[in-house]
C-alpha positions, 0 to 999 in steps of 0.5 A: 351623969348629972341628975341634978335637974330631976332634984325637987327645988330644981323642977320648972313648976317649983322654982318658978316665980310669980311673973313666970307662972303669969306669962305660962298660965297667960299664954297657955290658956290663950293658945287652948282659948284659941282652938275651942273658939276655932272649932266651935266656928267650925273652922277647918284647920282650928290649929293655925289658931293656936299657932297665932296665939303662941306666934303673938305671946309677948311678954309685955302689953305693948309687944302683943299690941304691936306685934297683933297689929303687923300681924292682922295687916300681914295676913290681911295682906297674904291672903289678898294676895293668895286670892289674887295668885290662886284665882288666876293663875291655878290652872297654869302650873309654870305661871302659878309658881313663878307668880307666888315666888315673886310674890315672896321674893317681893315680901323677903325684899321688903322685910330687910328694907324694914324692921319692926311692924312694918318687916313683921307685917310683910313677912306674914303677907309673904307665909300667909300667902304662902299657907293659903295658895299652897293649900289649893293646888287641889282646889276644883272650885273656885268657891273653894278657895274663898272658904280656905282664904277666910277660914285662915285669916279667920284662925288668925284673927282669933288667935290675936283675940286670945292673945290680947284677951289673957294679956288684959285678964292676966296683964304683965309689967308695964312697957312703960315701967321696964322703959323708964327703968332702963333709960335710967339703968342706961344713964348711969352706965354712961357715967361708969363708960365715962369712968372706962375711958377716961383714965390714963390706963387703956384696957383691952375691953374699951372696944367691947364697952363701946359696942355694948353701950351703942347697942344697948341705946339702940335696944331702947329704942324698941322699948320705946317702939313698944311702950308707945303701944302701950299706953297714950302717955309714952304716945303724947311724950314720945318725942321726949323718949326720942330727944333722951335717946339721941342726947345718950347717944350724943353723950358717947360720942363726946366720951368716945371724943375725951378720950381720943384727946386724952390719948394725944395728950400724954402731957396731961396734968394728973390734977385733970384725972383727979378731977374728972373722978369728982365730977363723975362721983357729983354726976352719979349722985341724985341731988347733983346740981350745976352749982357744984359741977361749976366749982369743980370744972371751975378748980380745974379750969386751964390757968394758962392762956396759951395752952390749948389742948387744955382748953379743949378738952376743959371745953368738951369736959364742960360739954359733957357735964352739962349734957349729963345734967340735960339728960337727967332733968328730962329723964326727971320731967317725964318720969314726974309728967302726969296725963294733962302734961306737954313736954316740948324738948328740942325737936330731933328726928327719929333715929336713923336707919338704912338698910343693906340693899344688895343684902335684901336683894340677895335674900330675895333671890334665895327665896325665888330660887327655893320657891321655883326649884320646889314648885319645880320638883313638885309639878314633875313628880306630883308629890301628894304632899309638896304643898307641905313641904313648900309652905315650910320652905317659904316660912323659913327663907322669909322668916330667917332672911333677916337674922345675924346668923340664918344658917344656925337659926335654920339648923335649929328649926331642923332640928325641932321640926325632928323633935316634934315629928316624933312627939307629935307620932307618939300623941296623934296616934297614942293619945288623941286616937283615944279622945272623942271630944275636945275638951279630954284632949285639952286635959293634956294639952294645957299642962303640957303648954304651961310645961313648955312655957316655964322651960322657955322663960327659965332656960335663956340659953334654949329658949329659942328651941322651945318657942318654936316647939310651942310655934310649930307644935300645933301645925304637927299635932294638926289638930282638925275639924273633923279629926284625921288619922291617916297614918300614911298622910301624916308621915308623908306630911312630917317628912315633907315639912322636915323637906322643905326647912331642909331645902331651905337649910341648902339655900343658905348654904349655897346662896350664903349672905354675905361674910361679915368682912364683904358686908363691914366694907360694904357699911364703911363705903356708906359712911365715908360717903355720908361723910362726905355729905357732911362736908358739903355746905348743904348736908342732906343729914343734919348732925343728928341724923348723920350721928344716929345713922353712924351708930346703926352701921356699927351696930349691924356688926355687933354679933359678928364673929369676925373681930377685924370686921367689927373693929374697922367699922367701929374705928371708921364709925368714931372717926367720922363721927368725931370729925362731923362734930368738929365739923359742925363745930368749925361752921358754927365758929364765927370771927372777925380776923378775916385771917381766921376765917381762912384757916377755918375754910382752909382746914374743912377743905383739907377732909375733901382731900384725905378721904373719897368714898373708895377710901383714904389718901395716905400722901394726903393724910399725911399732907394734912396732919402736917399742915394741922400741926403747922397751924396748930404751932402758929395759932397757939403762937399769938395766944389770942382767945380766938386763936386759942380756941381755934388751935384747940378745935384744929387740934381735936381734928387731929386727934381724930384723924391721926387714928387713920393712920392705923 
């Protein structure tokens, strides 16, 4: 057995660092804040303010800012809601389940439609409902009702307040400083993909990189998110941190473009590679300037007028110098722009985002049909604590409608719902039973906080364990005004919870999401047919929006487990995007030999032909890569600048599309 962990230097109070001991200290007096605020305002349930103030524990400013704001809207929301509900439906017991599980059908809905503030702030409005209504089903007055809907949002409220009140006092790093240093972190990681991809070898881990480095640009854009609530400068200069993260993501695309053009192009002189390495080492330095990325792209620059796969991909290579340096002197003009400062970068739209409705719908299924069925055996037995037990059901069918993997994140809050119900026994009714003022129970809750907290930002691994031990832990000490010590009603209460998170774990089960392979089919679909919208001569997606919105598809499959799954979507994903960027490109180009112009026409109506929204057509696949050649050959035959240039723009096409053959 390993005691290592017992070893002094080991212990969480010991190795814990200065940032560490912030985000402990910050969040743990915020939480004890919170429940001597709610029991001096004589609230009833004062622990749901503590709830609030760890549920709003963020370890950055703009985090706790945006996610105080969804919170507050949410619960304001909810608790409209559970007013509406419980005041005209209490007395109709059918009526009143059917209603509040369309309720939170609606909310789980809604949820999976979004992300961020507006998912975070319709998941609350759903539990916050769901807290309130359950809690009145014994409820004679309807003054009652009133009291229990204010005094809940009341204990939120003042929850948030603690939160931000230990962020300003105990303030963490800045959003915007961890933004900055990451979009340049990103930068320079785009050269060494750059250096991956781009080499005669083909390792086995380019899929993998690839992934990696499309989502970690889409991770930005949170921080982006987060930052903009931090501070009015990342508000004023958001369209430049919007323009940079759409440019990064452009820049893949061109690498993902050089390559497939390496890969056909086994001709390739060994100059070209030599090159590209001295161009990607002039990139990497910081005084790099477009002077010396000229005279190299110049020192590598085809020599012969007919040979036009050189000359495309010394074109595109040029491309991607010159948006590398973009990137760089935006990156360099926001970091240097001071508050009076306007930049004024190309307008782009915000990144895209589509969500999966028939997986929305489905989610919201699951959660009226837990909802109802629980309503159900409630009504039938008159189960004391089945309010319990269907408040935890609807937390975890809307919390965990939305994440990769419900199952295990329902397993996980299962298992911690265990843990505290034998914790929460041992301090209820060893300790608090002891104590007759607050101040001698928070003695031991502060260090036990600050305990929890350090565990949760030192092991990565179980971090999600101990946030929900933090999250949960006060709704089972259920720490009330008066105090209560009904042995019989707490039992009762602990094993309804762990009830309703278990019929909810059954749920998942039963009404599973969709595998991995139905939902990548289901994302492939979607893009062949805006793909198809591409090729239409008044797209409804600029080139943009069309490339961002392919990168979140692929994205959505980046935790998958089914490697076939992930490959396809990624493999379409760079297919269409490539052959978008050719498209745009073909309608751009413009000559006066009416011949061109044909083939031009000709070559944008072959892609009407190879793929359908149901798929490719082999026969006309082949058909097509068959008449690309044969323009190729002709083009390339008349070695006219146009013509060349034409074969090349033909022949990056037929890079992208000889991978459906696959």
């Amino acid at each position: 057995m390993n005691f290592q962990w017992l070893a002094w230097q080991e212990l969480p109070w010991i190795k814990a660092t200065s940032g560490q001991w912030r985000y402990a200290l910050r969040n743990a007096i915020a939480m004890c804040l919170a429940l001597s605020i709610a029991y001096a305002l004589d609230l009833d349930e004062p622990y749901w303010a503590m709830t609030s103030a760890a549920v709003v524990s963020f370890p950055t400013v703009g985090g706790v800012i945006s996610k105080s704001l969804g919170r507050i809207a949410g619960s304001l929301l909810g608790a409209g809601a559970a007013l509406l509900i419980a005041g005209h439906t209490l007395n109709e017991p059918w009526l009143f389940a059917l209603t509040i599980a369309a309720w939170l059908a609606f909310c789980t809905w809604i949820q999976n439609h979004y992300q961020n503030n507006v998912a975070y702030a319709f998941s609350l409005a759903g539990y916050t409902a769901a807290i309130i209504v359950f809690s009145t089903v014994n409820v004679t007055e309807i003054s009652d009702l009133w009291d229990i809907t204010q005094a809940r949002v009341c204990e939120v409220i003042t929850g948030i307040f603690c939160g931000g009140l230990m962020m300003m006092i105990l303030p963490s790093t800045s959003d915007g400083d961890a933004l900055i240093r990451s979009l340049k972190e990103m930068h320079a990681r785009l050269l060494d993909h750059a250096s991956l991809l781009l080499q005669r070898e083909t390792s086995d881990n380019v899929r993998s990189a690839h992934e990696n480095v499309i989502g970690q640009i889409l991770t930005l854009n949170l921080l982006r998110i987060q930052a903009f609530w931090s501070h009015y400068r990342f508000r004023r200069q958001n369209n430049v941190l919007n323009y940079v993260l759409h440019q990064q993501l452009r820049l893949t695309s061109v690498i993902s473009s050089l390559r497939r053009m390496l890969l056909n192009w086994p001709e390739a002189p060994e100059s070209l590679f030599t090159v590209l390495q001295q161009l990607l080492a002039e990139l990497a330095r910081d005084d790099s300037d477009k002077y010396r990325l000229a005279r190299l792209l110049a020192s590598a620059a085809p020599s012969d007028p007919d040979d036009y796969r050189y000359h495309a991909f010394w074109h595109r290579l040029r491309y991607f110098c010159w948006l590398y340096l973009n990137i760089s002197r935006w990156l360099r003009l926001f970091e240097q722009a001071d508050a009076e400062t306007r930049l004024s970068p190309p307008a782009v739209p915000a990144l895209a985002r589509r969500s999966d409705s028939a997986e929305a719908s489905w989610s919201a299924l699951r959660t009226f049909a837990v909802i109802v069925l629980g309503c159900a055996f409630t009504i039938a037995t008159q189960w004391d604590s089945g309010a319990a037990a269907l408040t935890l059901a609807a937390i975890s069918c809307v919390l965990y409608s939305s994440v990769p993997s419900p199952v295990s994140s329902v397993s996980l809050l299962l298992k911690t719902l265990l843990l505290l119900s034998v914790f929460s026994f041992l301090i209820k009714f060893g300790l608090m039973v002891q104590v007759s003022v607050l101040w001698q129970f928070l003695l031991l809750l502060f260090p036990l906080l600050v305990t929890l907290q350090l565990f949760k930002v030192q092991q990565k691994k179980r971090a999600a364990l101990w946030g929900q031990l933090i999250v949960f832990g006060g709704s089972f000490l259920a720490v009330t005004n008066p105090p209560a010590y009904d042995y019989q009603s707490f039992l009762n209460d602990n094993i309804a919870k762990v009830c309703g998170v278990l019929l909810a774990w059954l749920a998942f089960l039963i009404l599973r999401p969709s595998s991995d392979k139905r939902r990548g089919r289901r994302h492939i679909r979607a893009l062949r047919s805006e793909f198809l919208d591409q090729l239409s001569r008044r797209p409804q997606l600029s080139e943009s929006r069309f490339e961002s919105l392919i990168y979140h598809r692929v994205n959505q499959l980046n935790n998958s487990r089914d490697e076939t799954a992930r490959l396809w979507l990624l493999r379409w994903g760079v297919v269409l995007l490539n052959c978008s960027h050719i498209v745009w490109q073909l309608r751009d180009w413009q000559s006066d030999s009416p011949a061109l112009l044909a083939v031009r026409e000709a070559t944008l109506a072959n892609l009407h032909r190879i793929i359908s929204a149901r798929g490719v057509q082999p026969e006309a696949l082949a058909a097509t890569l068959a008449e690309l050649q044969e323009s190729i050959a002709t083009l390339s035959a008349k070695a006219t600048p146009g013509e060349t240039e034409l074969a090349g723009i033909t022949w990056r096409l037929y890079c992208s599309l000889s991978q459906l053959r696959q």
